[in-house]
C-alpha positions in Angstrom: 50.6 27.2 -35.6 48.6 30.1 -37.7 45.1 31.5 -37.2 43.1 32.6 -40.5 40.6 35.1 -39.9 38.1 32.7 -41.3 38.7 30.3 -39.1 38.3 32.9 -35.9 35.4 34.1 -36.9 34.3 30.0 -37.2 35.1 29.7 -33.8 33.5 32.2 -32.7 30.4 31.5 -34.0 30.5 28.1 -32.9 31.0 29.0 -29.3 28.5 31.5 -29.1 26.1 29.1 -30.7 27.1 26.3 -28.5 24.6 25.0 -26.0 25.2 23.6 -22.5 24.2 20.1 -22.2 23.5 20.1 -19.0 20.3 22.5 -19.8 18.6 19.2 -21.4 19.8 17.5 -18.3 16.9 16.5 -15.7 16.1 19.2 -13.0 16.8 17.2 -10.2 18.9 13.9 -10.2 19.1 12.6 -7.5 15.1 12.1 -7.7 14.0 8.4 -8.6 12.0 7.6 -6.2 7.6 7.9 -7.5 6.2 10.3 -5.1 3.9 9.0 -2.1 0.3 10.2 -2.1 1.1 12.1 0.9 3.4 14.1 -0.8 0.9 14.3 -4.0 -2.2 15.1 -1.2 0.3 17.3 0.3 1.1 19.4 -3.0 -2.3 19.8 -4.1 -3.7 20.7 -0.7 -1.0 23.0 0.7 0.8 24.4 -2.4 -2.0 23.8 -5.2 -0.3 21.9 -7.2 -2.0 19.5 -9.2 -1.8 17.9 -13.0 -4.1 20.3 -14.9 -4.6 20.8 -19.0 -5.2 24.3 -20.0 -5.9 23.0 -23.3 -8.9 21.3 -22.1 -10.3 24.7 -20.2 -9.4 26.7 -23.4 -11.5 23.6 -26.0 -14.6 23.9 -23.6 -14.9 27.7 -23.0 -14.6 28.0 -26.8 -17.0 25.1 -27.7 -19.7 25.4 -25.0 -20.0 29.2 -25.7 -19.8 28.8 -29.3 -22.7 25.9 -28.9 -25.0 28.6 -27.3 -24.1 31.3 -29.9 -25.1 29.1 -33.1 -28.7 28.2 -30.6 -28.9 32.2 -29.6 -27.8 33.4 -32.9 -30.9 34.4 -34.5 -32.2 35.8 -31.0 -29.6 37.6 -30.3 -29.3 39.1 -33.6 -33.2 40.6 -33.4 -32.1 41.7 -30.4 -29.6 43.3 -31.6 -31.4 45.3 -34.6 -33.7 45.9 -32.4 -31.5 48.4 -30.1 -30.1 49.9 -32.9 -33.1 50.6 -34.4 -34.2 51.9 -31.1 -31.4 54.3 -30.6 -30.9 55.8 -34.4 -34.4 56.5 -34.3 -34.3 58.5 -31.4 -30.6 59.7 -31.7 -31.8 63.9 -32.1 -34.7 63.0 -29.0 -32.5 61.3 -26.5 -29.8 63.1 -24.5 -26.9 60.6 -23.9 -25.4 63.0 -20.9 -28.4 64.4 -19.1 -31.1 61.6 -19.7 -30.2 58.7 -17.7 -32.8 56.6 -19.7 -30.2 55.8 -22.3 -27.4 54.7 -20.0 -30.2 52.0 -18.4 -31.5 50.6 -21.8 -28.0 50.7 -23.1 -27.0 48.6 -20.2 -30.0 46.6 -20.3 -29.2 45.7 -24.0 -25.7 44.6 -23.4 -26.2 42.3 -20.8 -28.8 40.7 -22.5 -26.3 40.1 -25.5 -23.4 39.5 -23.4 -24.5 37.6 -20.3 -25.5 34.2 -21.5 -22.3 34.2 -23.0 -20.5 35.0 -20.0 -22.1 32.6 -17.6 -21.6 29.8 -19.5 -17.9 30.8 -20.5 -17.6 31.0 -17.1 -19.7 27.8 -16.2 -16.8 25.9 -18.7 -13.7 26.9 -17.2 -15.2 26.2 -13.7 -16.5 22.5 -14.9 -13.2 22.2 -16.9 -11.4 22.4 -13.9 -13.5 20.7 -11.8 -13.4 17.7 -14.3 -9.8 17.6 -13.8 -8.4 18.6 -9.8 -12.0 17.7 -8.4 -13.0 20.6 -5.8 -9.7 22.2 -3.9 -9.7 26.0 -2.4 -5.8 27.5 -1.5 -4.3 31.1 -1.7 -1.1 29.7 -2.1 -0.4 29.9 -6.1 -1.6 33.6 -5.7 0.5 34.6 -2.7 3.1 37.4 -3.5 6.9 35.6 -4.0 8.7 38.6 -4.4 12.3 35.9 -5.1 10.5 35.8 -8.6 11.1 39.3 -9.4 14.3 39.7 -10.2 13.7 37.5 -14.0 15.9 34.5 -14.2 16.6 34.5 -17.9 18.9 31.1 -17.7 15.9 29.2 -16.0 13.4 30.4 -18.5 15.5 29.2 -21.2 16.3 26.2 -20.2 12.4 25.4 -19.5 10.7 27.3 -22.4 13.2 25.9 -25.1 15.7 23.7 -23.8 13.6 20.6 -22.0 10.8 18.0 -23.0 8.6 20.4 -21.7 9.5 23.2 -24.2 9.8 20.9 -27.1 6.2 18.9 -26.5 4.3 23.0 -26.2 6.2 24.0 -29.8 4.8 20.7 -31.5 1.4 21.4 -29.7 1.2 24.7 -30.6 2.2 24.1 -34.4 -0.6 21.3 -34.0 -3.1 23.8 -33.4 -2.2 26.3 -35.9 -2.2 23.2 -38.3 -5.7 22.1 -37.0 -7.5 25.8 -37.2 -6.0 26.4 -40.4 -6.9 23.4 -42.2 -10.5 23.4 -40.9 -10.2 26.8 -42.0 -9.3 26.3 -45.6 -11.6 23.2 -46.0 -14.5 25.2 -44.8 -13.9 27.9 -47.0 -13.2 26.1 -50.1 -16.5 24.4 -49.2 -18.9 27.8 -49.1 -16.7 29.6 -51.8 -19.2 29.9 -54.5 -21.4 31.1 -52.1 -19.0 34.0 -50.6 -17.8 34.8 -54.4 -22.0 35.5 -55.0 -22.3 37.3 -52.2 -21.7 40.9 -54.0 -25.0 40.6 -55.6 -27.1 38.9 -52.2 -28.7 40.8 -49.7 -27.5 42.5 -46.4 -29.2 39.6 -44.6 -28.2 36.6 -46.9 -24.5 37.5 -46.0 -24.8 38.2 -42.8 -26.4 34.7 -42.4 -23.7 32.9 -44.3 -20.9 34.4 -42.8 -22.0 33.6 -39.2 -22.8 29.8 -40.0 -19.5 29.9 -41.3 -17.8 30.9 -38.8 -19.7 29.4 -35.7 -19.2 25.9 -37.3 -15.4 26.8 -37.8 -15.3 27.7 -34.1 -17.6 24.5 -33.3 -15.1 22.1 -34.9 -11.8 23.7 -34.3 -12.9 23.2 -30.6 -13.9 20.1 -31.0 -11.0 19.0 -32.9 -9.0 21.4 -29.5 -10.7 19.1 -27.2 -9.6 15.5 -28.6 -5.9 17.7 -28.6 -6.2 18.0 -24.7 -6.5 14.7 -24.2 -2.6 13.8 -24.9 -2.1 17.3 -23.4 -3.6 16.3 -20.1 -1.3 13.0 -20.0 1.8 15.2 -20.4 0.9 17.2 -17.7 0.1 14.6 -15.3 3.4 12.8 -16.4 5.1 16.3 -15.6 3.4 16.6 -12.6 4.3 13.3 -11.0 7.8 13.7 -12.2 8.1 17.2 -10.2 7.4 15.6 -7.1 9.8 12.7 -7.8 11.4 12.0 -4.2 14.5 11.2 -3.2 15.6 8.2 -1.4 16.4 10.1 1.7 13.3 11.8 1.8 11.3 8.7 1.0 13.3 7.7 4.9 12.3 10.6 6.3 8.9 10.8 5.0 8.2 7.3 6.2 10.0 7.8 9.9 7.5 10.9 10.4 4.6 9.3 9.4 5.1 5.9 10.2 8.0 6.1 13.0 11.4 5.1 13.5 11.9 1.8 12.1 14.6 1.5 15.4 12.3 2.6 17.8 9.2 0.2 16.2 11.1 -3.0 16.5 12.5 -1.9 20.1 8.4 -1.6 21.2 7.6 -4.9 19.6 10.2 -6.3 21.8 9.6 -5.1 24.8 5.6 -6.3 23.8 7.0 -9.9 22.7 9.3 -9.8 26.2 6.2 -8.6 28.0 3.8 -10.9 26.7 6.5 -13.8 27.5 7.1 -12.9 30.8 3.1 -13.1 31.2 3.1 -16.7 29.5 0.9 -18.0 32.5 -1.9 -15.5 31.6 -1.7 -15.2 28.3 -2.3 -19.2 27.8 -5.0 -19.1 30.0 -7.0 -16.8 28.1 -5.8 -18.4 24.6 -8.9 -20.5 22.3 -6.3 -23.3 21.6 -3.0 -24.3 21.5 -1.3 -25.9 18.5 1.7 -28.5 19.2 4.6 -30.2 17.1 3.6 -32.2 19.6 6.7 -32.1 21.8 8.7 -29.6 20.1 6.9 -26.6 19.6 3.7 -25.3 21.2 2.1 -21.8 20.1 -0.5 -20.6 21.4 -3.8 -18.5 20.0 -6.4 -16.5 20.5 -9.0 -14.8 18.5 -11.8 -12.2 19.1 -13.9 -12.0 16.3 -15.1 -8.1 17.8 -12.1 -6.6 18.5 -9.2 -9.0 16.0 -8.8 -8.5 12.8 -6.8 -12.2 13.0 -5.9 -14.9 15.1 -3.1 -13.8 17.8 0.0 -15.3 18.5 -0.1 -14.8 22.8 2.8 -17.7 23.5 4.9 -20.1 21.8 7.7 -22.0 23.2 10.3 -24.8 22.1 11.5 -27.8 24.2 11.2 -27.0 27.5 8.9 -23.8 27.4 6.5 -25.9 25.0 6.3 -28.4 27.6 5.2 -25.3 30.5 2.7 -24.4 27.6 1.3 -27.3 27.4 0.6 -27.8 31.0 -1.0 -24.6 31.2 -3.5 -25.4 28.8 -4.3 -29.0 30.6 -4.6 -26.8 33.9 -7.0 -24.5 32.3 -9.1 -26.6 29.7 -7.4 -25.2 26.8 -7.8 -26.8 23.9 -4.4 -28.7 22.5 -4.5 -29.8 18.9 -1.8 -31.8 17.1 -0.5 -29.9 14.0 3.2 -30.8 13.1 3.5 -28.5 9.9 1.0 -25.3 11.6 3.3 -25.8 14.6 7.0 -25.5 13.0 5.5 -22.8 10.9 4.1 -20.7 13.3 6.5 -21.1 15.5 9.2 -20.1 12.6 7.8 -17.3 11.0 5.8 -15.1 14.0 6.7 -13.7 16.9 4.3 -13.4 20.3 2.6 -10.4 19.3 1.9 -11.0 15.7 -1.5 -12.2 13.8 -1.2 -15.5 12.2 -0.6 -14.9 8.6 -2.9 -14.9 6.0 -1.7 -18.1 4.5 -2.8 -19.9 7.4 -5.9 -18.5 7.8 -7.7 -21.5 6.3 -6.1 -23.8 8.3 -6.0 -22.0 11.7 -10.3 -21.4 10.9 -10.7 -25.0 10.5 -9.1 -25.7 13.8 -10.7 -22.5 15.8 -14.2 -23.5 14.1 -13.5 -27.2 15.6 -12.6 -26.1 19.0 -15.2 -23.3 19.3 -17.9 -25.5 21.0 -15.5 -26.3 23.3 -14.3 -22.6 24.6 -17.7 -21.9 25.1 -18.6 -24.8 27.3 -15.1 -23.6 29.7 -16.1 -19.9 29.6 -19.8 -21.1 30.8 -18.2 -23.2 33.7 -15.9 -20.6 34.2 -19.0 -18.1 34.6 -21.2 -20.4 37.2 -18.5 -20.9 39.1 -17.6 -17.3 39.6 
């Protein structure tokens, strides 16, 4: 096999130009579980991470200063010939070095040229962000990470250029230079017979047109900026949520810290149900009725409107332990109602322990609302005999 030089030097090209695919290849795999809002509370209130679109801040410092200037303009231009006239009339009377007069009036000047501008710049990025996170306080994006100074060019690449994230910040930025431009050149070809005749206008005539042209080009590029961060700001919250993307091992983990071992949960609601069994005698008792199949299945209940947020299964018993149920109740005035379907299906689906479910609840009301009357009249005897 021969080797032209041309085709060398194709090779060579092509492999220097060639580009991993794995760069386009998601950051981390093994991630497809949605986060948890613990994990999403936990980011933005540890780590200060949170879904934020800097093209919003950038439209609303832009437009909200821009706003003031085109209401402040003629203001702040008086107030502006007005210092210079002040200081080229006394420029051979006033020493700048030794006469501190001019530093304070200079001073004074500025601020009141600069200062509105700066409060409410600073008043929209604060509201910008505010609009967006709500109100959150960390140090932790500005702590010192000195593993990020050493520059990881490969990483850089592969996020800047080589990702979704890279591709949808080229198309956004083209859209803005497109946006500027063309509000630019519409604007311009509007006022151009009055730019063309402003050799022959006065000082002030083109002073005035060329400010009004240019605060409405800043008014409407920010404008058009602002409608811009609105698919911006879905991006990044789409990016955002995808960062924290969990795993289904940590999803495990997450839910054993906060919400325990499932192994260790089901051996406590065991030993409840055993306890609560063992204690059938009692817990009958003290039950508001008892619901039979009638021979079958009994299953006792009891509800406390103050402190249960649902009837309470406290016994239930098949055959033989149905029959002990039953007896309890007759011994202590409990009331026994005849359901055949409320029976079975208690009896199948819950465990002593457990609140009726809520598919019952209409039935189970009927029957508590029927035998109410009747508790009340035991727990009064019960009292005046104590």
């Amino acid at each position: 096999m021969t080797f032209s030089p041309e085709s060398l030097c194709r090779d060579s090209l092509e492999a220097a130009l060639a580009i991993d695919l794995q760069w386009f290849a998601a950051e981390d795999e093994g991630r497809t579980e949605d986060a948890s809002e613990t994990k999403i509370q936990r980011a933005r209130e540890e780590e200060g991470r949170v879904a934020k679109s800097q093209e919003l801040i950038g439209a609303l410092v832009l437009l909200l200063p821009a706003l003031l200037l085109a209401f402040l303009g003629p203001s702040m231009l008086r107030t502006c010939i007005e210092m210079l006239r002040f200081f080229f009339t006394r420029a051979v009377e006033l020493d700048s070095v030794e006469d501190r007069l001019v530093a304070g009036l200079f001073f004074r000047y500025f601020a009141r040229l600069t200062l509105p501008l700066v409060i409410t710049g600073m008043l929209a990025g604060i509201l910008s962000n505010m609009v967006q996170t709500g109100f959150i306080f960390t140090t932790k994006p500005i702590t010192p990470d000195f593993s990020r100074v050493l520059p990881r060019f490969g990483q850089y690449f592969q996020r800047t250029l080589f990702s979704v994230e890279g591709l949808f910040n080229f198309i956004k930025s083209i859209a803005k230079m497109v946006i500027i431009g063309m509000v630019a050149f519409f604007l311009i070809r509007g006022e151009m017979e009055k730019l063309i005749n402003l050799e022959t206008a006065s000082l002030w005539l083109g002073i005035r047109t060329v400010a009004s042209l240019a605060i409405r080009l800043l008014i409407i590029s920010a404008l058009l900026l602002l409608v811009l961060s609105i698919p911006d700001y879905m991006f990044q919250r789409w990016r955002h949520l995808e960062s924290l993307r969990m795993s289904r091992e940590e999803v495990k983990e997450e839910r054993k810290l906060y919400e325990g071992d499932p192994f260790v949960r089901s051996r406590i609601r065991a030993r409840m149900r055993q306890m609560m069994s063992q204690n059938m005698a009692v817990n009958v008792s003290k039950a508001d009725v008892v619901i039979t199949n009638p021979t079958h299945y009994a299953v006792a209940l009891e509800y406390n409107r103050k402190t249960m947020r649902a009837p309470q299964i406290t016994a239930k018993g098949e055959d033989e332990a149905a029959l002990q149920i039953r007896r309890i109740a007759r011994d202590n005035e409990v009331p026994i109602v005849e359901n055949r379907p409320l029976a079975r299906a208690l009896y199948a689906e819950t465990e002593v322990g457990d609140f009726v479910p809520e598919a019952y609840f209409t039935v189970v009301a009927a029957i508590l609302s029927k035998v109410m009357g009747i508790n009340e009249d035991r727990r009064r005897r019960e009292a005046q005999g104590a």
